[in-house]
mmCIF file of the N, C-alpha and C atoms, coordinates in Angstrom:
data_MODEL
# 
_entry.id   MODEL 
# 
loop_
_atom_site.group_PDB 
_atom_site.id 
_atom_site.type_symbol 
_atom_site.label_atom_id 
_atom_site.label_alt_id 
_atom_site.label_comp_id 
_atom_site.label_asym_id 
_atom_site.label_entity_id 
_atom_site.label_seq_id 
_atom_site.pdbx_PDB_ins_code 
_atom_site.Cartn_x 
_atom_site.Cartn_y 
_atom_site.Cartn_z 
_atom_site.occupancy 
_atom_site.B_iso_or_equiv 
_atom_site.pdbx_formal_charge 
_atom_site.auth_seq_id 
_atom_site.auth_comp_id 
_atom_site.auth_asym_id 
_atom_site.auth_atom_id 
_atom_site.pdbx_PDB_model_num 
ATOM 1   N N  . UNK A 1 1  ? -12.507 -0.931  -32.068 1.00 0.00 ? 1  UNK A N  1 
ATOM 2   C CA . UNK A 1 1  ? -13.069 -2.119  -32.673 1.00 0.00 ? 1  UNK A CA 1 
ATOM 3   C C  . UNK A 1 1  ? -14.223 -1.726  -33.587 1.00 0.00 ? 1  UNK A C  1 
ATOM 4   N N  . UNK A 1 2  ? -13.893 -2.160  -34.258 1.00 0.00 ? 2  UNK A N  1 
ATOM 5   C CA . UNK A 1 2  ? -15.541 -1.974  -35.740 1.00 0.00 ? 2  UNK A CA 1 
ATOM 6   C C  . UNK A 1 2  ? -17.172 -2.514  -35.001 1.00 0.00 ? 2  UNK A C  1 
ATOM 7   N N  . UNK A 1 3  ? -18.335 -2.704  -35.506 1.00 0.00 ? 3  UNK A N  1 
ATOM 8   C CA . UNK A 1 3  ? -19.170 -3.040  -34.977 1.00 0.00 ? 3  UNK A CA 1 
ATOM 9   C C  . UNK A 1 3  ? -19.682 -4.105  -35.606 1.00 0.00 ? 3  UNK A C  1 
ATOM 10  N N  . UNK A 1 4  ? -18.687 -4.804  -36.802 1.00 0.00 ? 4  UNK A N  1 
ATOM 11  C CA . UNK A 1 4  ? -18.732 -5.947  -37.120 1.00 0.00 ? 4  UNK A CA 1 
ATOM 12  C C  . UNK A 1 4  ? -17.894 -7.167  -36.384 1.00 0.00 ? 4  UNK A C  1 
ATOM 13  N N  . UNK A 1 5  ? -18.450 -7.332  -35.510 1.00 0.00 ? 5  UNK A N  1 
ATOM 14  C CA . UNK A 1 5  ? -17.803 -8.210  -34.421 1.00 0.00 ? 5  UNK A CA 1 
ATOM 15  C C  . UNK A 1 5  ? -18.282 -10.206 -34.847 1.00 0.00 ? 5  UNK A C  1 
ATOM 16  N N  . UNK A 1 6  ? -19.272 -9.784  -35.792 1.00 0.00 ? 6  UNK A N  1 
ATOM 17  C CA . UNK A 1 6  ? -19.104 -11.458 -36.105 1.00 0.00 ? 6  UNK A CA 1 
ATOM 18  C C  . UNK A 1 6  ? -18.377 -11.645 -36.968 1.00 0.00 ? 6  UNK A C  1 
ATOM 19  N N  . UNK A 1 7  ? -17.247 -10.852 -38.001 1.00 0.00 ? 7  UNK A N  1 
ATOM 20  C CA . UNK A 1 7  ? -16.449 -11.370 -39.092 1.00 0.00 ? 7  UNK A CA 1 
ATOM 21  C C  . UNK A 1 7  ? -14.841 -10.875 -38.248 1.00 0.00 ? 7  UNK A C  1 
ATOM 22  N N  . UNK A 1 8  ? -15.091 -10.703 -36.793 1.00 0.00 ? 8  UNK A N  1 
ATOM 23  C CA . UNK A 1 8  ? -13.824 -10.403 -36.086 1.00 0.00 ? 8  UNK A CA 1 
ATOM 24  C C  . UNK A 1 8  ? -13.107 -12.477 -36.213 1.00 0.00 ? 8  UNK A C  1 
ATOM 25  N N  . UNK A 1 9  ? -12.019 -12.307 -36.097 1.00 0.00 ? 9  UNK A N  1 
ATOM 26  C CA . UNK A 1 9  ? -11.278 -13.678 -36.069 1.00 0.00 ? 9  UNK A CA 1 
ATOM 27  C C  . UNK A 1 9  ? -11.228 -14.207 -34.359 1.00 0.00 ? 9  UNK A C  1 
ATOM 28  N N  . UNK A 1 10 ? -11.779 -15.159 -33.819 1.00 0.00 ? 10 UNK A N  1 
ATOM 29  C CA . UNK A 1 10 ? -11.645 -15.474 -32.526 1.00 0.00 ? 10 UNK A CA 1 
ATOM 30  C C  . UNK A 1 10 ? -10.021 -14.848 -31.692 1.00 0.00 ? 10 UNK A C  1 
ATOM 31  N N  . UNK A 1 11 ? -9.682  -15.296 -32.402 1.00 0.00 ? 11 UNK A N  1 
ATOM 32  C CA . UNK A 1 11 ? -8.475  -15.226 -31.539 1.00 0.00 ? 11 UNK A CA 1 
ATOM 33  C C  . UNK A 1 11 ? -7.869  -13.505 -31.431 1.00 0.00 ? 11 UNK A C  1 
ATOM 34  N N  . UNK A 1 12 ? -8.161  -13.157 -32.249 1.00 0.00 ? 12 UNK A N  1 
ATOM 35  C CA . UNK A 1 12 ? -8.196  -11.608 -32.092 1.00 0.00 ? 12 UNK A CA 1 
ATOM 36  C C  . UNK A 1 12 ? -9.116  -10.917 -30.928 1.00 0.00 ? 12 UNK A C  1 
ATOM 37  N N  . UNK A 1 13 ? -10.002 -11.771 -30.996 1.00 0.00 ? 13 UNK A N  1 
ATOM 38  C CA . UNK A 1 13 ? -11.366 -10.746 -30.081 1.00 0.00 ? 13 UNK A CA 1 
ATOM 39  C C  . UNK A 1 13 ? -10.460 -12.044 -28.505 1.00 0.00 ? 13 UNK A C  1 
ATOM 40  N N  . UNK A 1 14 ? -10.128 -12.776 -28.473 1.00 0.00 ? 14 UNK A N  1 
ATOM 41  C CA . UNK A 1 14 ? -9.612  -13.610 -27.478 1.00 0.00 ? 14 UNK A CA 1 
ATOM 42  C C  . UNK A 1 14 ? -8.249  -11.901 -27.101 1.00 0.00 ? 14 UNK A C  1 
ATOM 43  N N  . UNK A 1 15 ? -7.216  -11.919 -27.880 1.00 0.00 ? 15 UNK A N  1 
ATOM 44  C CA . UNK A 1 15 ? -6.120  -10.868 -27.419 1.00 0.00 ? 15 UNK A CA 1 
ATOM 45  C C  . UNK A 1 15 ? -7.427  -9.517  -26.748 1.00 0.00 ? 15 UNK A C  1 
ATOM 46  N N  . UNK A 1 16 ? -7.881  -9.518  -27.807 1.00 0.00 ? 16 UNK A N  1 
ATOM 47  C CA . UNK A 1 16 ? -8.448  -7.961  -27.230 1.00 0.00 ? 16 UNK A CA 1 
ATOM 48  C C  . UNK A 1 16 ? -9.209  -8.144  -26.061 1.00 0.00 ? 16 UNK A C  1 
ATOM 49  N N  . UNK A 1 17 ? -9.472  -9.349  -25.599 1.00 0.00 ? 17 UNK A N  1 
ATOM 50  C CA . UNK A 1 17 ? -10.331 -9.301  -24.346 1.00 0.00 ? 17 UNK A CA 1 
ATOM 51  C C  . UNK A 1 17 ? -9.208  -9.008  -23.094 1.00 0.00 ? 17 UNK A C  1 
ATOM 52  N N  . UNK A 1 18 ? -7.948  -9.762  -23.410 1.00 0.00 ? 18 UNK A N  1 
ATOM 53  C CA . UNK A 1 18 ? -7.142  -10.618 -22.209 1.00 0.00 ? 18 UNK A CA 1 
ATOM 54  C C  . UNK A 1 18 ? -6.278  -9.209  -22.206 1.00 0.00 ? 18 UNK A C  1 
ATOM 55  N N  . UNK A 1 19 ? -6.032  -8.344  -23.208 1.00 0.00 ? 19 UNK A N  1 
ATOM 56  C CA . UNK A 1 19 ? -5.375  -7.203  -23.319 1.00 0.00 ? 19 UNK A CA 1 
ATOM 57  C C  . UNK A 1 19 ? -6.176  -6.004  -22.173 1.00 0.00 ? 19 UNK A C  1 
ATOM 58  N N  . UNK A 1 20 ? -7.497  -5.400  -22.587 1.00 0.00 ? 20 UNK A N  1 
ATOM 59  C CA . UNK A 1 20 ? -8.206  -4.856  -21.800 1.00 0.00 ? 20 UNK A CA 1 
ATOM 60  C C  . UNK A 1 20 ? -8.489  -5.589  -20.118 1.00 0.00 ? 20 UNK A C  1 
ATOM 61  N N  . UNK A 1 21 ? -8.600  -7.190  -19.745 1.00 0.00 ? 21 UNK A N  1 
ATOM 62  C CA . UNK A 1 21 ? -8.096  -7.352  -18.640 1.00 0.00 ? 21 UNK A CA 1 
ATOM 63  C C  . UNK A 1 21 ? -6.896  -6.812  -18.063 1.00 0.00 ? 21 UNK A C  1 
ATOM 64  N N  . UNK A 1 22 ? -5.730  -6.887  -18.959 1.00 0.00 ? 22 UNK A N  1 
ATOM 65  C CA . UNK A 1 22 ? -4.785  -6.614  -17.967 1.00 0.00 ? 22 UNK A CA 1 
ATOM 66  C C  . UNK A 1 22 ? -4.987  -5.313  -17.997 1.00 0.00 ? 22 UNK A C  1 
ATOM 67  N N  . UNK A 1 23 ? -5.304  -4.730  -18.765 1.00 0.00 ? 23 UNK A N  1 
ATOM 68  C CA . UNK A 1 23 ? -4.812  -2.543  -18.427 1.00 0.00 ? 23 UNK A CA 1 
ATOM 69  C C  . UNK A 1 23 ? -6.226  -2.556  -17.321 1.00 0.00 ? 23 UNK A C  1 
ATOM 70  N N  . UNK A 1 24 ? -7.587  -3.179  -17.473 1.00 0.00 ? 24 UNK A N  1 
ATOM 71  C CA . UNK A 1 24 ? -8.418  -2.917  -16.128 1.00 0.00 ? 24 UNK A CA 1 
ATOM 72  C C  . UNK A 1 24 ? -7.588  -3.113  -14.864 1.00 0.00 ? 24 UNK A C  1 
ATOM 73  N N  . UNK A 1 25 ? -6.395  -3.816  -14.527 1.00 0.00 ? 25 UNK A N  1 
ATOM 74  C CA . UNK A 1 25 ? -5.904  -4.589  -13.329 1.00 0.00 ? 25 UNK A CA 1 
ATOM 75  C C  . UNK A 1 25 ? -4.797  -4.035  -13.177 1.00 0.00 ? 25 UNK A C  1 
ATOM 76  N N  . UNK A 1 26 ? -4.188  -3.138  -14.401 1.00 0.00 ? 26 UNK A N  1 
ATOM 77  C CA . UNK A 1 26 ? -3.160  -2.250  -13.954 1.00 0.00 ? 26 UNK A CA 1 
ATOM 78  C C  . UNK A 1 26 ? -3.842  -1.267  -13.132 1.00 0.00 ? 26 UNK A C  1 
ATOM 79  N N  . UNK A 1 27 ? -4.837  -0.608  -14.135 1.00 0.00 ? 27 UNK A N  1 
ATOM 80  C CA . UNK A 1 27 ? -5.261  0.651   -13.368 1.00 0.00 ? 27 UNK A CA 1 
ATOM 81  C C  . UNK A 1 27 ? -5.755  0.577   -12.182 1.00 0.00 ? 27 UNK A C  1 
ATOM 82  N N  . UNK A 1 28 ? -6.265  -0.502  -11.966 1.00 0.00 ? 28 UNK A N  1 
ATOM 83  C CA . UNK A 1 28 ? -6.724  -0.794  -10.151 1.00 0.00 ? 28 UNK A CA 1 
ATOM 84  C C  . UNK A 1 28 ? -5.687  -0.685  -8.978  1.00 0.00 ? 28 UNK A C  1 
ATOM 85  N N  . UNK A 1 29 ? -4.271  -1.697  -9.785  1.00 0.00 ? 29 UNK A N  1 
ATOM 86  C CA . UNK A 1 29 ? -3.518  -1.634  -9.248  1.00 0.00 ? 29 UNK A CA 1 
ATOM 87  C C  . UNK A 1 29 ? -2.641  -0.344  -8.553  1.00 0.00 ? 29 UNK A C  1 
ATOM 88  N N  . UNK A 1 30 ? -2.698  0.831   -9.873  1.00 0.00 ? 30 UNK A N  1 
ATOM 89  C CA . UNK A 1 30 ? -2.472  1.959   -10.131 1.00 0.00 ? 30 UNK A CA 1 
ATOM 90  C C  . UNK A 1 30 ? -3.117  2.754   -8.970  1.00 0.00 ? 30 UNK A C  1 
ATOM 91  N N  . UNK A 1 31 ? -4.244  2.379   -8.859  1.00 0.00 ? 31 UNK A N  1 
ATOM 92  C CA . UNK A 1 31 ? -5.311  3.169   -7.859  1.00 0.00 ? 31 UNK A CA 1 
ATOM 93  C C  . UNK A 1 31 ? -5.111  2.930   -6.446  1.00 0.00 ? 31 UNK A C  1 
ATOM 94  N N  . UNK A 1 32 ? -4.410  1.788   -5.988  1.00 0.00 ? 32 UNK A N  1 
ATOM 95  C CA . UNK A 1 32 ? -4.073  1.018   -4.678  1.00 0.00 ? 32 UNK A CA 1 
ATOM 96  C C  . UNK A 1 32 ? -3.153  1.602   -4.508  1.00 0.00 ? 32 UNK A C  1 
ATOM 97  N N  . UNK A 1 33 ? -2.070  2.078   -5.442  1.00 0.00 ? 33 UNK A N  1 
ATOM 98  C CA . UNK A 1 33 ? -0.959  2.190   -4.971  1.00 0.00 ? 33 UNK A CA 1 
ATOM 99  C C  . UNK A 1 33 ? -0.647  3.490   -4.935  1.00 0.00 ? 33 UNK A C  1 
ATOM 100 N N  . UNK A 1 34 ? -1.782  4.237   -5.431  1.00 0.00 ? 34 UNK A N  1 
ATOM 101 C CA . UNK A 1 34 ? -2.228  6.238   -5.122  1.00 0.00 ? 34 UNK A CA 1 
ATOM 102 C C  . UNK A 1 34 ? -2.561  6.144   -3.930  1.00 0.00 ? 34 UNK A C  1 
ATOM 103 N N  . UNK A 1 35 ? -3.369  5.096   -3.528  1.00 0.00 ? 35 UNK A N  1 
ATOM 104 C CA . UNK A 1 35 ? -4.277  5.333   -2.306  1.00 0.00 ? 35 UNK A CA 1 
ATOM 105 C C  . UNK A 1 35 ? -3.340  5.142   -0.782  1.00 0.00 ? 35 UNK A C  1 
ATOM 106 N N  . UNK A 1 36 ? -2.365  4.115   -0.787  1.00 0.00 ? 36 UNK A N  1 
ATOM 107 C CA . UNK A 1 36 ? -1.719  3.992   -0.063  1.00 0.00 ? 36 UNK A CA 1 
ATOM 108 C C  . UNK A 1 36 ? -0.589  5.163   0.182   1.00 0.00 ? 36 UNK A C  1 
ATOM 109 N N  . UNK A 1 37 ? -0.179  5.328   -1.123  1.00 0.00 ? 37 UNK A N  1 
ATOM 110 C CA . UNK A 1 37 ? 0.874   6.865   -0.815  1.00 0.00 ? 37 UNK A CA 1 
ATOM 111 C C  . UNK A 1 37 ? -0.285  8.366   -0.173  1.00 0.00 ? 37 UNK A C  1 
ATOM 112 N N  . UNK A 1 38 ? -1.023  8.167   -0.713  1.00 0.00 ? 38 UNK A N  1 
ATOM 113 C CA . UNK A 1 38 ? -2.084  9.356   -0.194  1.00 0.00 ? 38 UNK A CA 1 
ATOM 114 C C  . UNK A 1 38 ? -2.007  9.132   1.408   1.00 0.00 ? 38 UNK A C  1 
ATOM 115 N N  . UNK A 1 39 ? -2.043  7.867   1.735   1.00 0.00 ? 39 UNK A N  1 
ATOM 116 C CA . UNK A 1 39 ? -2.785  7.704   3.137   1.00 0.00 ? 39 UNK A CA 1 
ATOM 117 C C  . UNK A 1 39 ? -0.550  7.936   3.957   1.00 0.00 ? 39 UNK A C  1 
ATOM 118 N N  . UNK A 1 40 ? -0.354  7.241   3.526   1.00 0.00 ? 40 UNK A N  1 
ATOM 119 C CA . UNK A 1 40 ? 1.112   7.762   3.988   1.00 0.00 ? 40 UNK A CA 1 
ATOM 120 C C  . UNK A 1 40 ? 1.549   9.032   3.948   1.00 0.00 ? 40 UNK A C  1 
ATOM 121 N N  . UNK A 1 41 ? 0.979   9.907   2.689   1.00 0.00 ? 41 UNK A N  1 
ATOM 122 C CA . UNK A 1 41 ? 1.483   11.425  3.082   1.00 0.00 ? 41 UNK A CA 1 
ATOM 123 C C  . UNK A 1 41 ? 0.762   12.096  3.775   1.00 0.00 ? 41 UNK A C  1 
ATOM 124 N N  . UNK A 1 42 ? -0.466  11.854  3.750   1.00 0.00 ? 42 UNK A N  1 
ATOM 125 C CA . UNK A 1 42 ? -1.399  12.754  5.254   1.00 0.00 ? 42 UNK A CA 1 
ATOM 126 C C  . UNK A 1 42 ? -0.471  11.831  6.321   1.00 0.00 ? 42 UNK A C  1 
ATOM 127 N N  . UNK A 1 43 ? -0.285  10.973  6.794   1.00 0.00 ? 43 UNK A N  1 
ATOM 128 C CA . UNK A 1 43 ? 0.330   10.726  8.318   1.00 0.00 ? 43 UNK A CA 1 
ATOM 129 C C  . UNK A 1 43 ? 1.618   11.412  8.408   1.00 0.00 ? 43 UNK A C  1 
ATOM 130 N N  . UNK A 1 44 ? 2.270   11.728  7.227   1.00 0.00 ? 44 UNK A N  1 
ATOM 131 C CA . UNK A 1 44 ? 3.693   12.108  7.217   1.00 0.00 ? 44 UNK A CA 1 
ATOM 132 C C  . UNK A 1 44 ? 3.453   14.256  7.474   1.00 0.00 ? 44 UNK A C  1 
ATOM 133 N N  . UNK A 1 45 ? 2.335   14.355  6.975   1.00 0.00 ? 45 UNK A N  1 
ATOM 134 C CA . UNK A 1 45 ? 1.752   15.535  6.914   1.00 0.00 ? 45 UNK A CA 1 
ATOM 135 C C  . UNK A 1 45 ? 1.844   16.447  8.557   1.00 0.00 ? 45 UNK A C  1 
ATOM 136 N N  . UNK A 1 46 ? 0.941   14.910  9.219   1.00 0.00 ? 46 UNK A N  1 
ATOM 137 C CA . UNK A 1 46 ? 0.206   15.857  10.497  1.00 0.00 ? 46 UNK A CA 1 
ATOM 138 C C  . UNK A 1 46 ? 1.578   15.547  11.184  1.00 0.00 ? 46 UNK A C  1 
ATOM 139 N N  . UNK A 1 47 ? 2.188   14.831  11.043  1.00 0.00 ? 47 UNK A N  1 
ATOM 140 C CA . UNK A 1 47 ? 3.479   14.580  11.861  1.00 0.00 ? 47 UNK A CA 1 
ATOM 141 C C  . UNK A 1 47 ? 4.726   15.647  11.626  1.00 0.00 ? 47 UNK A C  1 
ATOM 142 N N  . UNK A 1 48 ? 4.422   16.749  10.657  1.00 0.00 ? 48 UNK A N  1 
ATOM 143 C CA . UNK A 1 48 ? 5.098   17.834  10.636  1.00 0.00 ? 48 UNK A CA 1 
ATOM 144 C C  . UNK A 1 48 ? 4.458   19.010  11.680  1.00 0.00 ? 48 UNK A C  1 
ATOM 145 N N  . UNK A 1 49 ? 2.752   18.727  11.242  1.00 0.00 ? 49 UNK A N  1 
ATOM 146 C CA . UNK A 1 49 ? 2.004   19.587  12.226  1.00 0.00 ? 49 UNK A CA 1 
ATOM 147 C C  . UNK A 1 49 ? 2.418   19.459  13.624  1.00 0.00 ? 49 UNK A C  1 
ATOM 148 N N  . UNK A 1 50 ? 2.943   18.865  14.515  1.00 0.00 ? 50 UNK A N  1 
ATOM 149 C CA . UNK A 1 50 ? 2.807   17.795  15.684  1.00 0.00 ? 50 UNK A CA 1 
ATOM 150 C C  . UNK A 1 50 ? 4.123   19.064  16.066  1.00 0.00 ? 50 UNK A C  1 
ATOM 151 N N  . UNK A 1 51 ? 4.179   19.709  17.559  1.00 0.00 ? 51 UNK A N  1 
ATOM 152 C CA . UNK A 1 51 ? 5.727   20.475  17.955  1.00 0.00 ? 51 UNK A CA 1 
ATOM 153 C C  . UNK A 1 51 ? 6.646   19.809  18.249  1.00 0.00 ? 51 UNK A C  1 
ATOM 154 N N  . UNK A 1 52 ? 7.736   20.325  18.165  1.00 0.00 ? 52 UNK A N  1 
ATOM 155 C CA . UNK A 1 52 ? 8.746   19.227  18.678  1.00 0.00 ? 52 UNK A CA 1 
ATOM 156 C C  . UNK A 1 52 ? 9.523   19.174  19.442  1.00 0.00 ? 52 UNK A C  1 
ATOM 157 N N  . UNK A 1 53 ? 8.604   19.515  20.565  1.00 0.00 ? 53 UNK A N  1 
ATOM 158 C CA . UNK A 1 53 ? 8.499   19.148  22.221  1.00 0.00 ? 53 UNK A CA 1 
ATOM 159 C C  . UNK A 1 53 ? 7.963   17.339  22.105  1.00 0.00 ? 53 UNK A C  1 
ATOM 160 N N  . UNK A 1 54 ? 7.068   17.364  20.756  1.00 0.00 ? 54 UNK A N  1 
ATOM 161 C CA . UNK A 1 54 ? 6.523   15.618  20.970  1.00 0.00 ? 54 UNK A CA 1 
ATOM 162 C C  . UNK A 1 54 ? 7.225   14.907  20.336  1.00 0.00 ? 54 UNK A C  1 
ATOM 163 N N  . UNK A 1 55 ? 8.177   15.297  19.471  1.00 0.00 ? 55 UNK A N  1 
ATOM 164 C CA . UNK A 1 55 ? 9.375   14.656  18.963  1.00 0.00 ? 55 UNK A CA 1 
ATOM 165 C C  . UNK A 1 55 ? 10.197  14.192  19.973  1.00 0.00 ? 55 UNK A C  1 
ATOM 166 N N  . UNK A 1 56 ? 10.583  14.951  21.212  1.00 0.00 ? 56 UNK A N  1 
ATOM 167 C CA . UNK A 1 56 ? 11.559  14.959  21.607  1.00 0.00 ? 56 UNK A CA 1 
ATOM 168 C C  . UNK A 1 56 ? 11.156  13.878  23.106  1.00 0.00 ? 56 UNK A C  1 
ATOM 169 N N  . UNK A 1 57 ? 9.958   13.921  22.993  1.00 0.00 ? 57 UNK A N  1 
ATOM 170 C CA . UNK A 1 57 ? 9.478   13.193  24.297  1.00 0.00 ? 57 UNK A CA 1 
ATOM 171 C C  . UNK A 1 57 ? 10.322  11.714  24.555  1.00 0.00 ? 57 UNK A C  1 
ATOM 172 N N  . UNK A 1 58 ? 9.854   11.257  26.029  1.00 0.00 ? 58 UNK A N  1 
ATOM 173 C CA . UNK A 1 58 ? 10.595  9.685   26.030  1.00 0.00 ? 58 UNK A CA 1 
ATOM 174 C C  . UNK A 1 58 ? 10.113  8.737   25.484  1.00 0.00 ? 58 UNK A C  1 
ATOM 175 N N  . UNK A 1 59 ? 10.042  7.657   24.840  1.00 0.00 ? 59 UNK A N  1 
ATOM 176 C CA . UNK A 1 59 ? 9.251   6.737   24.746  1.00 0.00 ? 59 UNK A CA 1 
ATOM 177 C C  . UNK A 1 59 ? 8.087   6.255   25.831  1.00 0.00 ? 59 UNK A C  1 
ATOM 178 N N  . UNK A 1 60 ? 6.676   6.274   25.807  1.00 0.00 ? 60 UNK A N  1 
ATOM 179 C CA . UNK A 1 60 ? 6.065   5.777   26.574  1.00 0.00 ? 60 UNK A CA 1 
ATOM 180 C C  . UNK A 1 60 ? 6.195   4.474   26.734  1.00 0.00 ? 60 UNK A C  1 
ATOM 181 N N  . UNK A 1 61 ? 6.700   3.527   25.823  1.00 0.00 ? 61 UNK A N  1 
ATOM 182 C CA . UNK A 1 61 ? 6.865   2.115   26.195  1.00 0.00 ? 61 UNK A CA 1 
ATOM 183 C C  . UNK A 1 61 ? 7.784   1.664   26.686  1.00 0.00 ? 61 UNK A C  1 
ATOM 184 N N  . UNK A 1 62 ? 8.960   2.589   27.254  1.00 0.00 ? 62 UNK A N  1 
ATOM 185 C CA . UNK A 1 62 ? 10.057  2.072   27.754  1.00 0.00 ? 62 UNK A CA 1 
ATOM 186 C C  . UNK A 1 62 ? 9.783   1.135   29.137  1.00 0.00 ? 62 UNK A C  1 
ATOM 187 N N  . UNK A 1 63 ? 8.614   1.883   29.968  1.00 0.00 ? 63 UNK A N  1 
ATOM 188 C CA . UNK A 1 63 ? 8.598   0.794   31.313  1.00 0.00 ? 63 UNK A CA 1 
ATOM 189 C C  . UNK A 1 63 ? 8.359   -0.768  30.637  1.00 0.00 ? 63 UNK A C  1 
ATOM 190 N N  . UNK A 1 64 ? 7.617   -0.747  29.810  1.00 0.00 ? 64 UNK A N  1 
ATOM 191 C CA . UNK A 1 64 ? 7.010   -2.445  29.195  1.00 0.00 ? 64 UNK A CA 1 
ATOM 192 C C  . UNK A 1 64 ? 7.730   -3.327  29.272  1.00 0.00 ? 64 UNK A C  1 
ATOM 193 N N  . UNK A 1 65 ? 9.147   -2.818  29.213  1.00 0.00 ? 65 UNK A N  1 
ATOM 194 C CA . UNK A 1 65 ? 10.697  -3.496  28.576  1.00 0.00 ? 65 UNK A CA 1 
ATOM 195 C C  . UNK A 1 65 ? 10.602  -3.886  29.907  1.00 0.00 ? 65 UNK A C  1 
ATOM 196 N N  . UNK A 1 66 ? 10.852  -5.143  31.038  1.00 0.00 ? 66 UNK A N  1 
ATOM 197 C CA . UNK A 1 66 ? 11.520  -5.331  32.350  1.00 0.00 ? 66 UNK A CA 1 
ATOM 198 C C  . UNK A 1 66 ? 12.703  -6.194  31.627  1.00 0.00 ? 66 UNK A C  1 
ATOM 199 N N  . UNK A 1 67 ? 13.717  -5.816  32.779  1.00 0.00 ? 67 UNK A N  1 
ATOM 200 C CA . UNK A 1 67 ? 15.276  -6.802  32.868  1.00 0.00 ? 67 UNK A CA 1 
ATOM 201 C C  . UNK A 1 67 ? 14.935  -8.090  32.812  1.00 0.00 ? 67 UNK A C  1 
ATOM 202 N N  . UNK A 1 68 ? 15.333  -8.618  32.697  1.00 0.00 ? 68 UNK A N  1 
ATOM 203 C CA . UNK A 1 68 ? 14.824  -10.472 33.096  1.00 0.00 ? 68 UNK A CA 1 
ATOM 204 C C  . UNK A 1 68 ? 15.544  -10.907 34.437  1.00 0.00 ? 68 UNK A C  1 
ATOM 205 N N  . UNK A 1 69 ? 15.042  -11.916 35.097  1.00 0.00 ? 69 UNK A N  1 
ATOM 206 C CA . UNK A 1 69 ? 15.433  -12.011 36.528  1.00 0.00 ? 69 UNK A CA 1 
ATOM 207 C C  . UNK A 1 69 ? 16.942  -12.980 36.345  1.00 0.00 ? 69 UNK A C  1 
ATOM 208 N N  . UNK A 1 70 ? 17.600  -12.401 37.381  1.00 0.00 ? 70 UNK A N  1 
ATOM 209 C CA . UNK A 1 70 ? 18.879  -12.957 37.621  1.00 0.00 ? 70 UNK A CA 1 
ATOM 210 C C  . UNK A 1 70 ? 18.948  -14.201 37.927  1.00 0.00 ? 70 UNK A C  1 
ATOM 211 N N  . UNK A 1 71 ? 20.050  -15.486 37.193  1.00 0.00 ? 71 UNK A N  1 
ATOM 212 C CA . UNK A 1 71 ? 19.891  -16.391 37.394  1.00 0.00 ? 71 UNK A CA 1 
ATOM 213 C C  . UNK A 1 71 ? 20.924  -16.966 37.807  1.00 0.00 ? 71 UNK A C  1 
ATOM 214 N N  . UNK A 1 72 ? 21.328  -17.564 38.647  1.00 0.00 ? 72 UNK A N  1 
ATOM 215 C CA . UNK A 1 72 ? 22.506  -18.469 39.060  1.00 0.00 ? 72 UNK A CA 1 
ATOM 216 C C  . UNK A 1 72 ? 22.747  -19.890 38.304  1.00 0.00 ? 72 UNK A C  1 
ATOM 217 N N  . UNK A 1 73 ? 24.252  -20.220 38.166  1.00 0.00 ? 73 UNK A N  1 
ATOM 218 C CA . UNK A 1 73 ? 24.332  -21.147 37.439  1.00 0.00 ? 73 UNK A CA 1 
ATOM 219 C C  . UNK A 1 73 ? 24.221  -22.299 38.694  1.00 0.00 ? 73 UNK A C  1 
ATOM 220 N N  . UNK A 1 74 ? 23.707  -23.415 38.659  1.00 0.00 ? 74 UNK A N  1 
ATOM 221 C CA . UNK A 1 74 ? 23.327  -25.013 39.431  1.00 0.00 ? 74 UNK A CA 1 
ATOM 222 C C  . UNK A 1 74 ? 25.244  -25.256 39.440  1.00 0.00 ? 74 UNK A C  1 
# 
């Protein structure tokens, strides 16, 4: 942009505002969506670190599960 900004045409300096909004809100967006893959590949990371004796383990939540009680029909 020039530094003659009072012989700019409104509606021009209107695009150039609403233009630089959106690329600020990409790149944020951009940044959220680094940050989340970052945080997913360290968990995917240490979970290679991890032996796989702990892969192979049982589920600890299997007791949680009970049968449901037997019911007779009336």
């Amino acid at each position: 942009m020039s530094d003659d900004f009072m012989q700019q045409k409104p509606g021009s300096a209107l695009r150039s505002w609403a233009l630089y909004q959106m690329m600020a809100g990409a790149g944020w967006a951009a940044l959220f969506v680094l940050a989340v893959a970052a945080i997913l590949l360290a968990v995917w990371g240490v979970g290679l670190l991890l032996p796989e004796e702990s892969k192979q383990a049982p589920d600890p939540n299997a007791f949680l599960i009970t049968a449901p009680a037997e019911t007779q029909v009336a």
